[in-house]
N, C-alpha and C positions, 0 to 999 in steps of 0.2 A: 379859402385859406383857413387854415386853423387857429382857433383862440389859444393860446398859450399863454397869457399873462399871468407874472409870477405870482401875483394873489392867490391865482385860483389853485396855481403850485404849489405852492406855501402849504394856503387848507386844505389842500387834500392828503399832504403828507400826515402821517401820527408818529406826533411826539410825546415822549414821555411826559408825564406831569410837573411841572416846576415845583419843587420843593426845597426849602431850608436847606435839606440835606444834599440833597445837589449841589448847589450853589456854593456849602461851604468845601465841598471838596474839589470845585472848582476854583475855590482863594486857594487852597492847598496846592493845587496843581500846580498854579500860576507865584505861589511864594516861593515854592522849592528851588525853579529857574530863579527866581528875582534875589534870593537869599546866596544861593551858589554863584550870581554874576558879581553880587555885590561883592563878594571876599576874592574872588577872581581880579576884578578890578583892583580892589585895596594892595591884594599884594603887586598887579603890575606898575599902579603908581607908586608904592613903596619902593621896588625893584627903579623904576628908572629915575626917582629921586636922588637913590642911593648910587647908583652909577652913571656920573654923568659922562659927556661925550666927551673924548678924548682925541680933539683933531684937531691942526689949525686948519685944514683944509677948507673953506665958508660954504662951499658946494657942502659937503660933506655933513656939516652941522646943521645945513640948515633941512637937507633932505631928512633927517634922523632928527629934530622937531619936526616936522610934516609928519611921519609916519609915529612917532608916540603921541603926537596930538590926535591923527586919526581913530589909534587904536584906544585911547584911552576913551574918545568921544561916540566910537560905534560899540564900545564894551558898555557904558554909561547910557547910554540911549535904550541899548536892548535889557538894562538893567532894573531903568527905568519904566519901558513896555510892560518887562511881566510885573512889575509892584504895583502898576496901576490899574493893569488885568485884576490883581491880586485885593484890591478895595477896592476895586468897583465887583465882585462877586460877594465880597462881605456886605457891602451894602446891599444888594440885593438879596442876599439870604435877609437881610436885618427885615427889608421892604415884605418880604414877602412873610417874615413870618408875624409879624404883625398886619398885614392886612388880610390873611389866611391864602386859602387857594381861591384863585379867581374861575369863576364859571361857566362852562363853557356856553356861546349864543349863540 
């Protein structure tokens, strides 16, 4: 049987070098999504603020909270994903450029 264990996968693959500048164009990446979901969201909670549900039907009302709470809560969540993508890449540019490049062993 063959060794495959993903260590040995891992090293043996080459990767570029971890740099500063990688890293911050990686919060860039991950801001861009996080920045566009955020005003995404704002305006759809502004949007269903401003209109509310107009039924006496209870089925009705209460289906239509079910689906603005979902939609606001999986816009809010993926919103939240990429900004936290988005500082933890700042951080590690910060990590790495003060403790420089680490060496390979």
């Amino acid at each position: 049987m063959r060794d495959s264990s993903p260590s040995t996968a891992a090293s043996s693959a080459e990767y570029p070098p971890l740099t500063p500048w990688r890293c911050l164009t990686g919060t860039v990446v991950a801001a861009v999504p996080a920045g566009l979901l955020f005003l995404l969201t704002r305006a759809i909670g502004t949007n269903f603020a401003t209109h509310p549900i107009h039924s006496q039907n209870p089925l009705v009302v209460n289906l239509s909270s079910v689906v603005r709470t979902i939609l606001l809560g999986g816009m809010s969540l993926a919103t939240f994903v990429f900004a936290l993508a988005s500082v933890g890449c700042l951080l590690l540019a910060i990590q790495v450029a003060l403790r420089g490049r680490p060496t390979p062993s």
